[in-house]
N, C-alpha and C positions, 0 to 999 in steps of 0.2 A: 451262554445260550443253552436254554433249557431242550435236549436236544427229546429228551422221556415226553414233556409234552407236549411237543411239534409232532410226536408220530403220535400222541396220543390224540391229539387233538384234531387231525386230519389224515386218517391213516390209511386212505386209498391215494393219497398224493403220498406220503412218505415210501409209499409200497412202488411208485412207480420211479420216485427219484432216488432210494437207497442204489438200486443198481447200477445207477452212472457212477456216483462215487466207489461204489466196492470194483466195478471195473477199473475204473481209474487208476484206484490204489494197485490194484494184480497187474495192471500194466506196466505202471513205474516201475513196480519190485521187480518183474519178469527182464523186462530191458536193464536194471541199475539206473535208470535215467530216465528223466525226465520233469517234468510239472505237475505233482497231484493236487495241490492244491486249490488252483483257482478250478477247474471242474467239482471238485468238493464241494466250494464256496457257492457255485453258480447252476449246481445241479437243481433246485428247486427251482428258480426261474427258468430254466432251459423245458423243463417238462410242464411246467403254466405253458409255455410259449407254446411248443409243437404241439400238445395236448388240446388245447382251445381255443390258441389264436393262428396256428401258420397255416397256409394252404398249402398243402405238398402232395404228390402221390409219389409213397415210396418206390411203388414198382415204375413209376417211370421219374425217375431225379433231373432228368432234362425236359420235362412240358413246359414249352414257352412260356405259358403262363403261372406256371408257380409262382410262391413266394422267393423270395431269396435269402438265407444266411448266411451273414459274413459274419465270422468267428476272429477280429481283430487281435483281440489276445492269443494269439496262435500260439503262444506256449501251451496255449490251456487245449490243444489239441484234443486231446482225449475227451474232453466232450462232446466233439462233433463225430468222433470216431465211436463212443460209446451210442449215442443217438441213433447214428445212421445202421451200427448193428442191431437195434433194439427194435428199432422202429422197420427193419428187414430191407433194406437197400441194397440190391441185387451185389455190388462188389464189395460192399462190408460184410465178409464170415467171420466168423470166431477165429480161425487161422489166423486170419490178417493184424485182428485186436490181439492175440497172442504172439505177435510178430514185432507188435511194437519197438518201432525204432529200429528194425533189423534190416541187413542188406536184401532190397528187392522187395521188403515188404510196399503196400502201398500207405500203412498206417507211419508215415516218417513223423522225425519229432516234430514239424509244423508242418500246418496242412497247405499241400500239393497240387493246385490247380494240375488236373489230366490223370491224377493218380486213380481218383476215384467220383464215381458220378456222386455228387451230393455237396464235394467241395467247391465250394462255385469262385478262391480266388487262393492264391497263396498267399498266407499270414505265416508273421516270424516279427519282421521287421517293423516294431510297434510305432501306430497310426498310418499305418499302409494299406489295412481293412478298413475304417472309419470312413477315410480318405477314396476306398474303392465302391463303397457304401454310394456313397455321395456321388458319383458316372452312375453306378446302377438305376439307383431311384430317380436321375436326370434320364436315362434309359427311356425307364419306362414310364414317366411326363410325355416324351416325343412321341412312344410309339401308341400310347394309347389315345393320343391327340392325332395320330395319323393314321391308326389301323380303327378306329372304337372300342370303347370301353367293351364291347360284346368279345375281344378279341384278345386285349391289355388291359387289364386290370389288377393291379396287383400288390405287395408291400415288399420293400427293403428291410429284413430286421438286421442290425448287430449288435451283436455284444465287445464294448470297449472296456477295457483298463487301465488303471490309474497314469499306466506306460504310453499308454496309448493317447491321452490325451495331456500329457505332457510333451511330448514330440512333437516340434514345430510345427509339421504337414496338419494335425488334428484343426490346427485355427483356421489355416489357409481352407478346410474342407469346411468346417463348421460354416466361417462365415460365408463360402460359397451357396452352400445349401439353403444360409437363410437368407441369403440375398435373392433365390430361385423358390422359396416357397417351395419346397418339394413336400409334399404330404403325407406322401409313402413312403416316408424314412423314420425309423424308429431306431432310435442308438438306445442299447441298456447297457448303462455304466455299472460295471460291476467294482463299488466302492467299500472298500474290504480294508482301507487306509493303512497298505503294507505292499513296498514295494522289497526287491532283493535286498537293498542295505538296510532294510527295517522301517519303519514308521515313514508313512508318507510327510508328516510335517517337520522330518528334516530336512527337505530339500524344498518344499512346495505350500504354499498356504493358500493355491488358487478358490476362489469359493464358483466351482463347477456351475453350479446350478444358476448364479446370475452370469456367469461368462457368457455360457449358451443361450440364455434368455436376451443378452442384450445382441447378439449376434443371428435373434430372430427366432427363436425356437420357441415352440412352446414346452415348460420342462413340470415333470413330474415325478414322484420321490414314493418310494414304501419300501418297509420292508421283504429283502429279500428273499426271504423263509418262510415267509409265510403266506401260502400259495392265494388264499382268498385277497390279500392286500395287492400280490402282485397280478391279481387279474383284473382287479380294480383298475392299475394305473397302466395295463397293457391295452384295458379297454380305454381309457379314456385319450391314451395316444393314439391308435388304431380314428379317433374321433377330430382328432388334431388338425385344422386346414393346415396347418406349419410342419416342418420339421418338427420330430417330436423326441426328448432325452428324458429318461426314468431311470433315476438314481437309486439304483438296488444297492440297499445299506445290506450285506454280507458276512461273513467269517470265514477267512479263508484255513482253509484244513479244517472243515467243519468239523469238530467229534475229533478228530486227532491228538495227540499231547500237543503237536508244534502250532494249532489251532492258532488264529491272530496272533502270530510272528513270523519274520523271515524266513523260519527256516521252512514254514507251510509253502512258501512261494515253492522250494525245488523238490528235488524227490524223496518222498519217503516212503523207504523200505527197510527199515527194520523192523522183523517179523513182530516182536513181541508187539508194540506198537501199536503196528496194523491191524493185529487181530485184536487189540484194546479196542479198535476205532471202528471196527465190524462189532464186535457186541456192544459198544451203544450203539450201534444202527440196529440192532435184534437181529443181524444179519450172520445167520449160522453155517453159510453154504462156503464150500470150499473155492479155491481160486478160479476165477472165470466160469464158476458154474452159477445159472440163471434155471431158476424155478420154470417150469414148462409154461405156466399159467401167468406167471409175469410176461415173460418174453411174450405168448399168445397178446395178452391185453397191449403191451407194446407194439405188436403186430395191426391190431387192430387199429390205434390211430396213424398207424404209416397210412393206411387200409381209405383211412376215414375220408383223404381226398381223393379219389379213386371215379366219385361222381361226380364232383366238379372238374375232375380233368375229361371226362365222358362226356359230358355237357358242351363244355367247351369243343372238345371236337368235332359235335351235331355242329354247332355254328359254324364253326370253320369253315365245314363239308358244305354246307350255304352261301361261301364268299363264290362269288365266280371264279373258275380255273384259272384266270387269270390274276385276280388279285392272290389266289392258294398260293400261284407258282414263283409271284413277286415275294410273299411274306415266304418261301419258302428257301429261294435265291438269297436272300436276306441273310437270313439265320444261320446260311451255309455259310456264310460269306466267300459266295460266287460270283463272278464278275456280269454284267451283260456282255453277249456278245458281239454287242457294237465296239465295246471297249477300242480295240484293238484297230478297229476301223478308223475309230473317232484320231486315235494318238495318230496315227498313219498319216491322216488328212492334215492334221495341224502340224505335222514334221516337213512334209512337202510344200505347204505353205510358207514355213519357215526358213528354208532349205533357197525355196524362190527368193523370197525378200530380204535373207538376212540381214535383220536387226541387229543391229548396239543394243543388246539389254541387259542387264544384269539377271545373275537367275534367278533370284528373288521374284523379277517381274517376270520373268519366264514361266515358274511353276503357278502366279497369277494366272497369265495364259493358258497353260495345261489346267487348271482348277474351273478357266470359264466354259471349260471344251466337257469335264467330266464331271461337274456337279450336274447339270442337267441330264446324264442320263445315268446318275447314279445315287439315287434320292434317299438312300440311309448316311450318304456323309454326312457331318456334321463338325465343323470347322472352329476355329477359335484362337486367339492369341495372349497370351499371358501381357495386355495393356501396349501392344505392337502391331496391332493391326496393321496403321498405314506403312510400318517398315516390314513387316511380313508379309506382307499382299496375302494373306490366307482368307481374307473374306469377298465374295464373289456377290454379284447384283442380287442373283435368284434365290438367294439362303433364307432371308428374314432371320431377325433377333431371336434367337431363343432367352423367352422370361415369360414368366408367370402371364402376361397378358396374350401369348403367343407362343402357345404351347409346338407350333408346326414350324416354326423356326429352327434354324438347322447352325447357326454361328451363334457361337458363345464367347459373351467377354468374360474370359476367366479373373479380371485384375493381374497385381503385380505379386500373382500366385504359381510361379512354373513348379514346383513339385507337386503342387495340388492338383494340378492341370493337369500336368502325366498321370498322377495316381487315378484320377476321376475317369481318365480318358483310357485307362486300364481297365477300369468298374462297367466302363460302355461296353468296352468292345467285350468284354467276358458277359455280359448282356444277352448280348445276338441281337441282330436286326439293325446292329448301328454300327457303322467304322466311323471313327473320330481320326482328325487329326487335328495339330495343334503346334503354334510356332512363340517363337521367343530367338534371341540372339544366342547363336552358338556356346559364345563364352558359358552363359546363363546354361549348358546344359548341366553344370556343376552344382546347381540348384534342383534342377531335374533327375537329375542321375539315382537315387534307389528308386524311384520307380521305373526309371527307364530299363533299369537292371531288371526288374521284375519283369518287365513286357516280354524282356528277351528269353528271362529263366521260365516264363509261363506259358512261352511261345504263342501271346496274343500280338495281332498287324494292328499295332497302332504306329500312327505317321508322324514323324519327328521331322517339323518344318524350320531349320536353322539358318539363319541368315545371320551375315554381317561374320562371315566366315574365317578371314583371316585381316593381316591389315590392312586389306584395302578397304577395310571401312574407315581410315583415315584418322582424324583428329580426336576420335575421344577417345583415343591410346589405349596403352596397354590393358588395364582392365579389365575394356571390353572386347580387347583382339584376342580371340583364341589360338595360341601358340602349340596346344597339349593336347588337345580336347578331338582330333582324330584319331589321335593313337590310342587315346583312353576308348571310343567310343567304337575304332576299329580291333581295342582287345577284346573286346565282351563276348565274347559268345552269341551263337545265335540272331544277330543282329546286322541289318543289311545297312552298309553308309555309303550313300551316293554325294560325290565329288563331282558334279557335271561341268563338260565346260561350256555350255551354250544352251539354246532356248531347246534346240534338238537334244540334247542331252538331256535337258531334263525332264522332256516331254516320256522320252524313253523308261525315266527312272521312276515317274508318277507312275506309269502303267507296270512294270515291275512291281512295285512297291504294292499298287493297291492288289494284287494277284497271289500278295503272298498270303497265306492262307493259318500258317504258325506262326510265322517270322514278325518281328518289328523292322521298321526301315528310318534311317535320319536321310535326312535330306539336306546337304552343307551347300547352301545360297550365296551367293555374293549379293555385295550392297552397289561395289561398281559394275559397271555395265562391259559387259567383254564382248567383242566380234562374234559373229557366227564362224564356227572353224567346220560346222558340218553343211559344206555347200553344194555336194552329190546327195541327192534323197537315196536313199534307202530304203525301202516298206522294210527291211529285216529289223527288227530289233539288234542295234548292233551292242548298247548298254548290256543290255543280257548276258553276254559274255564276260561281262567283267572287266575287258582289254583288250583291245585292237586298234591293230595298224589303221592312224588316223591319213598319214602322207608317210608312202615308203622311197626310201634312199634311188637317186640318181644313180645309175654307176653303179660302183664297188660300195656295197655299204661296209662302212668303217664303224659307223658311230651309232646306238641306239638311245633316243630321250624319250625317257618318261615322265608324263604328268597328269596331274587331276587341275581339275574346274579351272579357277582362272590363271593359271601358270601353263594349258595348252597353250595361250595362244603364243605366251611367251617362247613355247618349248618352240613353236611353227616357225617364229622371228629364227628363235636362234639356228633351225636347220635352214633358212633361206642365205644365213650369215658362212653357216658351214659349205653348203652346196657351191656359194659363188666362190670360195675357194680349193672346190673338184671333192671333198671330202663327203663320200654318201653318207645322209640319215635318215634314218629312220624317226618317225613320232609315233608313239606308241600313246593315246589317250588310256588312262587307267581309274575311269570313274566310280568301278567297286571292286573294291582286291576283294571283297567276299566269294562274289560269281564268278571273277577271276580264277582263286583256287578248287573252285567246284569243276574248272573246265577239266580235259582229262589233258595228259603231258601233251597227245601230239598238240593238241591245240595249242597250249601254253609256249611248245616250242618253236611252233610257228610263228609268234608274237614274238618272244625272246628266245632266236635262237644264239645258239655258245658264238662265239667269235668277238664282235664287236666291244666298243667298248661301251661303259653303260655312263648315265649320267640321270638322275631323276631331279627335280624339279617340284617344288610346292613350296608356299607361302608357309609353310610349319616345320617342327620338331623331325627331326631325321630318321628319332625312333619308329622301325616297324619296315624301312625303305629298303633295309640291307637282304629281306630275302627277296626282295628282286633285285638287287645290285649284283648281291655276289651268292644268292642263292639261283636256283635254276638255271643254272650253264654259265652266269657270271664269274668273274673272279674279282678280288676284294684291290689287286692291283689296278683295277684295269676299271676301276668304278667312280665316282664321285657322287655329293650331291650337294643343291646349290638352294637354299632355303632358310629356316632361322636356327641359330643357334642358342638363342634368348630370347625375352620377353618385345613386344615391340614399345612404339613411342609416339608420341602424339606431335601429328603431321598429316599434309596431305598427302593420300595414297598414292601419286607417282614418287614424290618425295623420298617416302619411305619404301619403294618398292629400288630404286636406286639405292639410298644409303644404306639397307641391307643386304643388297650386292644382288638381288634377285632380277634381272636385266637381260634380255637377250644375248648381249655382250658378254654375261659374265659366265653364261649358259655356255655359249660356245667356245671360250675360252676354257672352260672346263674341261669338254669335252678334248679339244683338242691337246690339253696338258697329258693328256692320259693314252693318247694314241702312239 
């Protein structure tokens, strides 16, 4: 790469893209760490991009209607960290760029949904951006089909690499995208044909460009250095009724010795080096110093959307007060406040008639009550719809023909579906949820992780919970997948045991406002065990006294979703022989430990003996066994030990000893 006649040739684009690279480079060395390379590589199309194609106003990085970039290559962080200083984004200072990678800064080594306004997702974890690309731009299809294009208008860009579309989830989003015809998605592959262990054609010979084309895209290809080519093909994408990809041919560690090899991919900092790779840039200024007149002109195209965000707000100011305070409800994601009403009505309803229903068909129920008065959902199943009940009369199909459709058939895509439904809800205006069979959250699971580390409420609908989904065995019965998904951080798992339970846990769930929520459904149909109405939200607490002890209470049982009703069986079993118990429903140990002690002690107070109860894995049970006033003698639990086996669900709820009978025989071994 003739690097002398790229600035020669175009020297008010090389004046404005030297400076991402030379930041980049001072950042890496300042931390010891980091990725300069791929900003190096992809500093000329980033400044095509922001320069003359993104709509943004930097002084305000959250106007609904921006453009949006997702930086999929999140290693290549210091690009968007370089941009957003340039370009004057109120929380990116020079501090921050000099802080690189440091504790507390908000510049971490991949970028941080919450840390700083302009990041619009967290990247790291490559084809996670691509993937979140693809909910964005389905986004904003819905809402500019539901608000007007006077309102929503807008484009998805990101930037992918090589890693990035090697990673399973990249297909699962591609073909989603071009199965929806999104328009406003522009992926720019940054094709530098070097990944960490060297040369992309040891491991890969995919030809990129017809993958995407047969999976619906329209694709296009220039050089990515040379600013006039790539404005070419970012115009001609921007032009695209399709999903649109532009294969930016690149050099990673542009100007560097380590230039197209591995070793451009991590950090370099060694001085000599580096100052090699600043005088071919003509780049004489010391570390983190930015020429006043550069930075100004940087300034100025932060500047440049400024009157289309002003524009846009004259029309807004035009919608009726009421449609302003609906789109503005939206974006908070604030509940109506019928919400609470509506749950309330369908809990005493249900309360009255208890049903036999599985909670699968329960959160059906709850879903027919709050999609009508809450019209940013938008629903969907990874190819399970009729076993997920997640789609409701009044949704309509979201596709291309029916852009105000609210359910989405995502196919037999669950990580793509979480990832896409991560991209919505970091969106605004839309809360997504989306279901698949439990086991299948194993599939789902690094995006689920992200929801929870980026603290976006997207709704995790899991059915077919444990084994009482019967005969298609182990595989599909999730034995592990509570504990996994009640270790994570941040993230709410409701265990319901009845239709009232899980009316409860819909209206928690949608309320949460950082939080993600799962929702763990049964496939069989359990009793109503909540047959006193309440209006209190009793879920909210996490665990309470569902039927307390006759008598002397001796004995305290714990359980979630469909193992109350067993735990009910086995204190009727207890009772008739003078022995008080307690049933203690335990539908989210999350909200549970959030109560403060007296409450928790009130539920479990020290004395009795404990026994808990679930169709799963033991791990996670002992800090209520023999934590919180328990003792480890004095404890049991009665649930799986191993994987299950293909039968029918009473079958198998007996031959793994899970039984009324075997409940209270527990209990009373330990008295």
């Amino acid at each position: 790469m003739d690097i002398a006649a790229l600035a020669q040739s175009h020297p008010d684009h090389w004046r404005l893209a030297t400076p991402i690279r030379a930041l980049a480079l001072d950042a890496v060395a300042a931390a010891n760490s980091g990725h300069s390379g791929m900003p190096m590589g992809m500093a000329d199309v980033a400044t095509v991009l922001w320069s003359k194609h993104m709509s943004f106003d930097a002084a305000a990085p959250d106007w609904p209607n921006r453009d949006r970039f997702i930086l999929s290559a999140g290693h290549g962080s210091m690009l968007l960290y370089a941009l957003l200083y340039l370009t004057g984004s109120p929380d990116m200072t020079l501090e921050q760029v000099k802080a690189f990678r440091q504790l507390g800064a908000i510049t971490a080594g991949h970028p941080e949904y919450g840390h700083a306004k302009g990041v619009e997702t967290t990247t790291g974890p490559l084809g996670q951006g691509i993937a979140n690309a693809v909910g964005f731009a389905m986004a904003e299809e819905f809402l500019r089909a539901k608000w007007g294009r006077k309102v929503i208008d807008h484009h998805t860009w990101c930037i992918a690499g090589d890693g990035c579309l090697m990673e399973g989830v990249s297909q699962e989003a591609i073909a989603l995208a071009g199965r929806q015809e999104l328009s406003r998605l522009i992926v720019l592959w940054d094709n530098n044909g070097i990944t960490i262990d060297g040369q992309v054609a040891l491991s890969d010979r995919t030809d990129q460009l017809a993958r995407f084309a047969a999976s619906g895209w329209d694709v296009f290809a220039c050089d990515g250095h040379d600013p006039v080519e790539i404005d070419r093909a970012l115009t001609a994408a921007k032009a695209s009724p399709r999903p649109a990809m532009v294969a930016c041919t690149t050099h990673i560690a542009l100007g560097h010795a380590a230039q197209d090899t591995a070793k451009g991919h991590g950090a370099l900092t060694d001085a000599a080096q580096l100052r090699a790779a600043k005088d071919a840039y003509g780049w004489p200024h010391g570390p983190f110093e930015i020429p006043a007149d550069i930075k100004a002109d940087w300034e100025a195209i932060g500047a440049r959307g400024r009157a289309a965000r002003e524009e846009w707000e004259t029309r807004f100011a035009l919608l009726s007060e009421g449609r302003q305070a609906e789109f503005t409800r939206a974006f908070a994601g604030e509940m109506p406040k019928k919400l609470s009403a509506t749950i309330r009505a369908l809990k005493k309803q249900v309360s009255e008639s208890r049903p036999k229903v599985a909670t699968r068909k329960a959160s059906e129920m709850a879903l027919e009550v709050i999609n009508p008065i809450l019209p940013e959902t938008m629903g969907g199943s990874a190819d399970l719809t009729g076993s997920n009940n997640t789609r409701t009369a009044d949704l309509g199909v979201f596709e291309p023909a029916n852009r105000k459709g609210r359910y989405v058939y995502y196919g037999i895509r669950e990580h793509g579906m979480a990832a896409a439904m991560n991209g919505m809800a970091l969106h605004g205006g839309v809360r997504p949820y989306g279901g698949t069979f439990m086991c299948f959250a194993d599939y789902a699971r690094p995006a689920m992780r992200l929801s929870a580390l980026m603290g976006v409420p997207v709704q995790y609908v899991m059915t077919h919970d444990s084994i009482g989904l019967g005969e298609d065995g182990p595989t599909h019965q999730p034995v592990e997948h509570l504990a996994m998904l009640r270790a994570t951080p941040n993230m709410l798992v409701f265990r319901p045991a009845d239709a009232v339970e899980t009316a409860e846990s819909w209206e928690i769930a949608l309320s949460q406002r950082s939080t993600p929520s799962v929702l763990a459904l049964s496939r069989q149909n359990l009793p109503t065990v909540r047959t006193e109405h309440k209006t209190k939200n009793l879920t909210a607490q996490g665990a309470y006294v569902l039927a307390d002890a006759e008598g002397r209470r001796q004995a305290i049982l714990m359980a979630t979703g469909s193992e109350v009703a067993i735990a009910m069986a086995a204190r009727d079993l207890l009772q008739a022989e003078g022995i008080g118990t307690r049933v203690v429903s335990m539908p989210c140990w999350e909200l549970f430990e959030d109560q403060d002690e007296a409450y928790r002690r009130r539920v479990l107070p020290g004395g009795p003996v404990r026994v808990a109860v679930e169709a799963a894995i033991r791990f996670g049970w002992d800090r209520w066994l023999y934590g919180e006033r328990g003792r480890r003698e004095k404890s049991g639990f009665v649930g799986m030990h191993g994987f299950g086996a293909s039968a029918p669900e009473g079958d198998l709820y007996r031959h793994f000893g899970i039984t009324p009978e075997a409940v209270a025989e527990k209990a009373k071994s330990l008295l």
